[in-house]
C-alpha positions in Angstrom: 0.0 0.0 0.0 1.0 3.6 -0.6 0.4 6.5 1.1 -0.6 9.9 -0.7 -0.9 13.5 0.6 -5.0 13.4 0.0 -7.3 14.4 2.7 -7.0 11.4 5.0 -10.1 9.1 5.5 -11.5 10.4 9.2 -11.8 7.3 11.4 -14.7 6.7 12.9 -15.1 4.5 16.1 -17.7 1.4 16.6 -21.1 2.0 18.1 -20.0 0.4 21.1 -17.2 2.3 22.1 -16.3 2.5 25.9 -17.6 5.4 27.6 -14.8 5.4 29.9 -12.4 5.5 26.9 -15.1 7.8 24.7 -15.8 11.9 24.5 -16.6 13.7 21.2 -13.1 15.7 22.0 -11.0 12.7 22.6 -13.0 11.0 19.3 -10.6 11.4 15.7 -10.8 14.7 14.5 -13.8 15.2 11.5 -13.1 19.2 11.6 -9.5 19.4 9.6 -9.3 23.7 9.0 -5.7 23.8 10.6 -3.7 24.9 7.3 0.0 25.5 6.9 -0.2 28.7 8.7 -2.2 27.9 11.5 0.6 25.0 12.2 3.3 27.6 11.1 1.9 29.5 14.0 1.7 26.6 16.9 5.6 27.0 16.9 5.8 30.7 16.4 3.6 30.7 19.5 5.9 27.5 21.4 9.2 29.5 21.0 8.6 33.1 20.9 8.1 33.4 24.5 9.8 35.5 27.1 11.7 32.1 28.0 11.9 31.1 24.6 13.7 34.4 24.0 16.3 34.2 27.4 17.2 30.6 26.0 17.8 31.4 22.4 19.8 34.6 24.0 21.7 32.5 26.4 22.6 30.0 24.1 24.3 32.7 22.1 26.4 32.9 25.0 27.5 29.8 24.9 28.5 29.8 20.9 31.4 32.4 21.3 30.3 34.0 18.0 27.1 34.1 15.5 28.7 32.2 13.3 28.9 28.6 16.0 25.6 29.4 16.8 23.4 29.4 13.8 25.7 25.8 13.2 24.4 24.6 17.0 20.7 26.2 16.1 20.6 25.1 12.5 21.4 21.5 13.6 19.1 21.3 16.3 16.4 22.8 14.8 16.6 20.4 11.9 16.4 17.4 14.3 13.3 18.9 16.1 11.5 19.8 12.5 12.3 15.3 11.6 11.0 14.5 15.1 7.9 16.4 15.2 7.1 15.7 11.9 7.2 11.7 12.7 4.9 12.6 15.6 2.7 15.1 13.4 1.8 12.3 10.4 0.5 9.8 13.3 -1.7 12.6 14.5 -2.5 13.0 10.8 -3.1 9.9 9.8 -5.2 8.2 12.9 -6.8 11.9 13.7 -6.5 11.2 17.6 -4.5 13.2 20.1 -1.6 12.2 22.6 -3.3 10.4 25.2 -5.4 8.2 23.0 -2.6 7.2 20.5 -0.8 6.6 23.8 -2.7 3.7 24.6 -2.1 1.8 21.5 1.6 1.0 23.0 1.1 1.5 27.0 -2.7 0.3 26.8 -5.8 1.7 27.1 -5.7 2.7 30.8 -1.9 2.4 31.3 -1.4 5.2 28.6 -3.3 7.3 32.0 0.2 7.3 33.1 2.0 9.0 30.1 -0.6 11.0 29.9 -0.9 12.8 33.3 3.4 13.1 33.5 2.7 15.1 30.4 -0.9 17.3 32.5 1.3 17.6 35.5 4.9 19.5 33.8 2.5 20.9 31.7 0.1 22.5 34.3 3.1 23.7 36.4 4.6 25.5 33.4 1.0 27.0 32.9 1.6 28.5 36.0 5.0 29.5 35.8 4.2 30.8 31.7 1.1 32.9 33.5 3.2 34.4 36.1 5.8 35.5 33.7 3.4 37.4 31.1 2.1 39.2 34.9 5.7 40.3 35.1 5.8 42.1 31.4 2.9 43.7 32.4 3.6 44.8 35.9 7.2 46.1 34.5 5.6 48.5 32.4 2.7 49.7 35.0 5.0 50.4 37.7 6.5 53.2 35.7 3.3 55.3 37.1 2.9 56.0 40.4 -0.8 54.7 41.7 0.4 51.4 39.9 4.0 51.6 41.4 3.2 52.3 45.1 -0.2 49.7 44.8 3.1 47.3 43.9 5.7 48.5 46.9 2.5 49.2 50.0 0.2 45.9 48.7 0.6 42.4 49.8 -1.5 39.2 49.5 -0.6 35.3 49.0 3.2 36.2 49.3 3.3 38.7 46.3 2.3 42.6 46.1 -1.2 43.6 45.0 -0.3 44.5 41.9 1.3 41.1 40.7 -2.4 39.3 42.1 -4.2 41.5 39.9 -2.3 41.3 37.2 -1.9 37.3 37.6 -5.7 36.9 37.5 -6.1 39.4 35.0 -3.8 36.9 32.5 -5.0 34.2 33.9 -8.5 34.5 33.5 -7.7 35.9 29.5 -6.2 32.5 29.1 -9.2 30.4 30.2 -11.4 32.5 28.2 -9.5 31.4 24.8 -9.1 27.4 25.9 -13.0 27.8 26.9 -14.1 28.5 23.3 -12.3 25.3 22.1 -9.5 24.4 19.4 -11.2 26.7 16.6 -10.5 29.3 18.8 -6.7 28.7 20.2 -6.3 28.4 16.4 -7.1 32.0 15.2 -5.8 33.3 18.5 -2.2 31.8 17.6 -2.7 32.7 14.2 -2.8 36.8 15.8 0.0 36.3 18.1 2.7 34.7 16.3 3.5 37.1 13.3 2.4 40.1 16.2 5.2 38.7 18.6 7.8 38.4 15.4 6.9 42.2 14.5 7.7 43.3 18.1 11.0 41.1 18.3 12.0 42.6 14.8 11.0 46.0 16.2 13.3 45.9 19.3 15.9 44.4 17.2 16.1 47.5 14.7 15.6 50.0 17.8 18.1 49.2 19.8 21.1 48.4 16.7 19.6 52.2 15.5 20.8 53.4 19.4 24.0 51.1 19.1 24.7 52.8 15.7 26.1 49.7 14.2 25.0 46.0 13.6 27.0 43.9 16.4 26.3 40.4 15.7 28.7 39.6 19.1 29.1 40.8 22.8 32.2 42.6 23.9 33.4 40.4 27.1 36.8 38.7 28.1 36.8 34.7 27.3 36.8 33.8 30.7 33.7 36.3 31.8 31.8 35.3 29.2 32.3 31.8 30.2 30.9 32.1 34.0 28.0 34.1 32.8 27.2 31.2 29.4 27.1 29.0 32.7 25.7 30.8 34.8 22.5 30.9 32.7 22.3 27.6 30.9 24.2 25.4 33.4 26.3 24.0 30.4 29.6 23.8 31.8 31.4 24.1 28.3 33.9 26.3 27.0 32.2 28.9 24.7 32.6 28.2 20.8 33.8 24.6 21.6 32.7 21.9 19.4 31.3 20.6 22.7 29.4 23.9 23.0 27.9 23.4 20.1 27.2 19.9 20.3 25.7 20.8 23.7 23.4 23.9 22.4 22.3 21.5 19.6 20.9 18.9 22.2 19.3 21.7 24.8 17.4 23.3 21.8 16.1 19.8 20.9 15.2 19.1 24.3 13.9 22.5 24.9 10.6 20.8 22.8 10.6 17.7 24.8 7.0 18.1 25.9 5.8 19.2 22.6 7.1 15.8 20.8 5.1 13.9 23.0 1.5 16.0 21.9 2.2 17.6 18.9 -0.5 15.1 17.4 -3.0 17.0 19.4 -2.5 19.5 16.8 -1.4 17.7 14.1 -4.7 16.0 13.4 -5.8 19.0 12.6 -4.1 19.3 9.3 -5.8 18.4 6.4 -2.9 15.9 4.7 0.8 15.5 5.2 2.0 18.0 3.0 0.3 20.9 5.2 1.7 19.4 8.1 5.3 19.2 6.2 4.8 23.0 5.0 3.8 24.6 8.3 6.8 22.5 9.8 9.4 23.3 7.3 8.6 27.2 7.8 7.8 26.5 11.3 11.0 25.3 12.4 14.3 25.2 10.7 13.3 28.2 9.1 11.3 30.4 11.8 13.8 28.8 14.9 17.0 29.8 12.8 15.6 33.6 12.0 14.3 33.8 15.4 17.4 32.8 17.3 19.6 35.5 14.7 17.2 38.0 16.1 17.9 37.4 19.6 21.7 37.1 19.1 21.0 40.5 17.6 18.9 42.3 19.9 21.7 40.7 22.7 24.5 42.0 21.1 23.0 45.3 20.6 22.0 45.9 24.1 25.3 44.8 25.2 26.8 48.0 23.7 24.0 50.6 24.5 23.8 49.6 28.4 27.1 48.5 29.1 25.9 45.1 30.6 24.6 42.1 28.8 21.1 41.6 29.2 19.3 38.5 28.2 15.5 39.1 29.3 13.8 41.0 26.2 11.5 42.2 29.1 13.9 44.1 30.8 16.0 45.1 27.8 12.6 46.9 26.7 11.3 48.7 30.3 14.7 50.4 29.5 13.5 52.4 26.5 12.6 55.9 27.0 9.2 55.8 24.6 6.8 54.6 26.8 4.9 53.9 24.0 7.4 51.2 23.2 7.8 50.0 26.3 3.9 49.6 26.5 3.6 47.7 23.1 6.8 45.5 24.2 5.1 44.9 27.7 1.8 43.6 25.9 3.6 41.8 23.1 5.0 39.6 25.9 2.3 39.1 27.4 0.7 38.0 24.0 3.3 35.8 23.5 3.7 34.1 27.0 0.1 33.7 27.0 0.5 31.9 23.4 3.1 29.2 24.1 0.6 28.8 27.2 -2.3 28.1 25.1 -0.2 25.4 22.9 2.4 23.8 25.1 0.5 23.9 28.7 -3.2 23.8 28.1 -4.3 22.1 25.2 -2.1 18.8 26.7 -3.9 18.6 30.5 -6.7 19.7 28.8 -6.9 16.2 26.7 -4.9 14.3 29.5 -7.3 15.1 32.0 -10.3 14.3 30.0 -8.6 10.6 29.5 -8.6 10.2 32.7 -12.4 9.7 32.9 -14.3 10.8 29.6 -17.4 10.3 30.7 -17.2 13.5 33.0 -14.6 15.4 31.8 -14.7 16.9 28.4 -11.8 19.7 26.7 -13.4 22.5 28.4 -13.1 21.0 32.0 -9.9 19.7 31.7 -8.7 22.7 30.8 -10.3 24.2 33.6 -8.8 21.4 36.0 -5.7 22.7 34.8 -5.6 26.6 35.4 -7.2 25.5 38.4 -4.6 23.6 39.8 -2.0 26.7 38.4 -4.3 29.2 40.3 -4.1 27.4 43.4 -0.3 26.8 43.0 0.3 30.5 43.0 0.4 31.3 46.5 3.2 28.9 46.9 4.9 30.1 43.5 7.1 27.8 43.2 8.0 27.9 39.8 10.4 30.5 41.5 12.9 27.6 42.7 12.2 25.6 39.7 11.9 22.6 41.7 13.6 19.5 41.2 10.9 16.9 41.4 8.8 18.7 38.3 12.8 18.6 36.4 12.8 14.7 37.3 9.4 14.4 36.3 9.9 16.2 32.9 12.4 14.0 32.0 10.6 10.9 32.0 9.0 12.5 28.6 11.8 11.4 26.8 11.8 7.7 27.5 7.8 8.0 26.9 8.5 9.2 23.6 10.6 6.8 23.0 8.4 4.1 23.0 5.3 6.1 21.7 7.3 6.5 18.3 8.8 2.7 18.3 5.6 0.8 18.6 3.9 3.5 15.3 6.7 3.6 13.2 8.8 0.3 14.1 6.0 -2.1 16.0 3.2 -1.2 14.0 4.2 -0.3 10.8 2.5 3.4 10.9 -0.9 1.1 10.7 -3.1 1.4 13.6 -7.0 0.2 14.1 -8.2 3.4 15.6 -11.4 1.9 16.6 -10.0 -0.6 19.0 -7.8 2.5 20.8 -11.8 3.5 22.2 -12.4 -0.7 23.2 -11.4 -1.4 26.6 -11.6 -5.5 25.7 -9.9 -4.9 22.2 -6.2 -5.0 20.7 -5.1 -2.8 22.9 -6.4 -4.5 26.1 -3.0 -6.3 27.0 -2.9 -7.3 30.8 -6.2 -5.6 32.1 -5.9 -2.3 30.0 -2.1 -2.1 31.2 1.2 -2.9 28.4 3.5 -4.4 30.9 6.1 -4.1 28.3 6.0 -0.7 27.8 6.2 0.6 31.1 9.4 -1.7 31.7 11.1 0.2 28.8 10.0 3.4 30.1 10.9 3.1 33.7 14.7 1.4 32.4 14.8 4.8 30.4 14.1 6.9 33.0 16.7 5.4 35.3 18.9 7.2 32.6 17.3 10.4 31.9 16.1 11.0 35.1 17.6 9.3 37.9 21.2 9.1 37.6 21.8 12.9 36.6 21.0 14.0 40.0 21.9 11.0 41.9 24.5 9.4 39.5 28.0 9.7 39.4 28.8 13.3 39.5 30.3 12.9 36.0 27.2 11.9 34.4 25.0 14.4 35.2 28.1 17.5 34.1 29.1 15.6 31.2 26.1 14.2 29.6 23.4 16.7 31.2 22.7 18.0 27.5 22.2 14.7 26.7 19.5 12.6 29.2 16.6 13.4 27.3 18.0 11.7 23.9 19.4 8.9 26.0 16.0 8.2 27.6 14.5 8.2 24.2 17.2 5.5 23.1 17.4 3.5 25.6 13.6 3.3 26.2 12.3 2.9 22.4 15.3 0.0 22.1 14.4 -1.9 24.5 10.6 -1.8 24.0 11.2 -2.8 20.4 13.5 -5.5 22.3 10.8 -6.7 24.1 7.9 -6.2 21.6 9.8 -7.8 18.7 8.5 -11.1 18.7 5.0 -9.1 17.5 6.6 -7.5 14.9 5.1 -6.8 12.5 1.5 -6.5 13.5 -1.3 -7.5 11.2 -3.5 -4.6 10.2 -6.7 -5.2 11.3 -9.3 -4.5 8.7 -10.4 -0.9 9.8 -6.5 0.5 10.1 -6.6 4.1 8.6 -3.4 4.6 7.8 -0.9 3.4 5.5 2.6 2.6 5.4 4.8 5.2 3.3 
């Protein structure tokens, strides 16, 4: 069989689908209006963020020059663009999002599992995403007085007034998008990406104008520049090394390590394959590249005009004298934050928590369990300390993806009978809903992307910290197809919708 680049055949599932496997949202996708643009604008919304920005920045560091670091970007970039687009045709072709294809490889209640790792980071970066855009916006207020001494004289949940207000204020904007469903996350991202690259281009221009020159490099002494590239990536490297490069390669690839896992969410969207390869192609290698050359220049440049190098666009812009710039900067953030927290930290709990039990939760509720949860975390903040427990947990994503990717492409054959992912006695039933096999593999993988960074050998964790997440994936998805391989290849069953290529 051969696959084309036609409008997919939209799977339908049996009358007597499971109910605590069943919701319309968690059903394949009949609605396909996400074009090249609208999937284009999922990663124009992922990575032009306020953290997206301090990481491309800080990574610049870390290159010693533009030159090492469009090589380190460029590579990485064209790794993530292959990955998600193996992730993006199985959302494609089956039409189902993460948690449900999950259960074709950890079962139909075991892929609960995967799925709520993925809700949990997720929720907690929804949180941390949330408090952030507050920040642009309080950064800009506090230039007026009534706004500046609500901030200094205020206090409530262990943060001034005028954070509170402005946390709820972003908060509750959020919640209004996600409660209008996916037709409406799509034409909000389709407003914020090219809004947020217009304001990034604009800060770019002002501040080389102000410079008087383009400076595509920062003015520091080798060894200073090393202690700071350090100091805010944690790569212990020496700048413009090939193992600086190798090692901004693999943090920009993991930097998307939650997206790989439920990219399909969006994915199945997508009319055909060749929308999905055209929004991806401009989406990443090309948008990533021009976007990290913008940040290299907007660091450089504010290098030289304040003396200091500055690697929050936020603070580089509550500089400017205009306030009018500063005001359009402050909401562009904002925009932005509250864009990659639309795509990378709600839509996921919002379909992982409906898995969980279908039959009472729907899209809208799970996305409300999840700015929920982020509301109630915010007295306690503690996205502040970055805690290590949500790091350890975040990790696990890669071994998950590593077997979520070996049983499609290697175990299945990129042929999977949709219907029986909604049967709870079907296929995918394995030992009472549960693939023993799979969370063996997964667990093993862990151990190594996970467990023995922080309590390893110290030399693990310095010299192959860049790495954990791709060892997870290896070691996870090897061993799975280790274990599974006796079953391979599966036999299509007779209602597969998708073909091998």
């Amino acid at each position: 069989m051969t696959a084309t680049d036609s409008t997919p055949t939209t799977p339908t599932t049996s009358a007597d689908h499971s109910p605590r496997l069943y919701n319309e949202d968690l059903a394949p996708a009949t609605e396909r209006k996400w074009g090249a643009f609208s999937i284009f604008n999922v990663w124009t919304s992922d990575v032009h963020s306020l953290y997206g920005y301090f990481l491309a920045a800080s990574l610049f560091l870390v290159a010693g020059n533009t030159f090492k670091f469009l090589i380190g970007i460029g590579v990485g970039s064209l790794v993530i663009y292959w990955l998600m687009t193996l992730i993006g045709k199985a959302g494609v072709r089956t039409g189902v999002p993460y948690p449900v294809l999950a259960r074709a490889s950890f079962g139909t209640f075991g892929a609960n599992v995967p799925a709520l790792v993925r809700a949990v980071v997720a929720t907690f970066w929804y949180g941390a995403q949330t408090s952030a855009a507050a920040g642009a916006i309080v950064a800009f207020l506090v230039r007026y007085d009534g706004p500046k001494d609500l901030n200094e004289n205020t206090h409530l949940l262990g943060h001034t007034g005028l954070e509170v207000i402005c946390y709820l204020a972003v908060w509750a904007a959020q919640l209004l998008i996600i409660s209008k469903g996916m037709e409406t996350v799509r034409r909000f991202q389709d407003f914020a990406g090219p809004a947020v690259w217009l304001m990034m281009l604009i800060l770019a221009i002002a501040l080389s104008v102000k410079a008087g020159t383009l400076s595509f490099s920062v003015d520091m002494p080798a060894k200073d520049l090393a202690a700071l590239a350090k100091s805010a990536t944690g790569l212990d490297v020496t700048p413009g090394s090939f193992a600086a490069i190798a090692a901004i390669a693999a943090t920009w690839v993991t930097y998307f390590a939650a997206l790989f896992l439920n990219f399909g969410d969006f994915a199945r969207f997508a009319p055909d394959e060749r929308t999905l390869r055209k929004g991806n192609v401009y989406g990443l290698p090309v948008n990533l590249i021009l976007f990290s050359l913008v940040a290299a220049l907007t660091t450089a440049a504010a290098s030289k005009v304040y003396g200091q190098v500055i690697l929050e666009p936020a603070a580089i812009s509550a500089k400017f004298d205009s306030v009018f710039l500063v005001l359009l900067a402050a909401l562009t953030f904002a925009v932005a934050t509250l864009g990659i927290n639309v795509v990378a930290n709600f839509v996921s709990p919002a379909f992982d928590f409906a898995n969980v039990a279908p039959k009472y939760i729907d899209f809208r509720r799970g996305g409300l369990i999840a700015a929920v949860i982020a509301l109630l975390l915010y007295p306690l903040h503690p996205w502040d300390n970055a805690p290590s427990f949500v790091n350890a947990i975040g990790s696990t994503m890669g071994p998950i993806f590593g077997v979520v990717l070996v049983d499609y492409y290697l175990i299945r054959r990129e042929q999977i009978n949709v219907p029986a992912l909604y049967d709870e006695n079907g296929e995918f039933r394995f030992q009472g809903g549960w693939n023993i096999r799979a969370f063996v593999a997964g667990a093993i993988g862990a151990v190594f992307s996970s467990i023995l960074p922080v309590y390893g050998p110290s030399g693990y964790g310095s010299t192959l910290g860049p790495y954990t997440w791709f060892i997870g994936v290896i070691v996870s998805g090897l061993l799975y197809f280790a274990l599974s391989g006796a079953k391979s290849p599966l036999t299509p069953a007779p209602s597969t919708v998708s073909e091998k290529s």
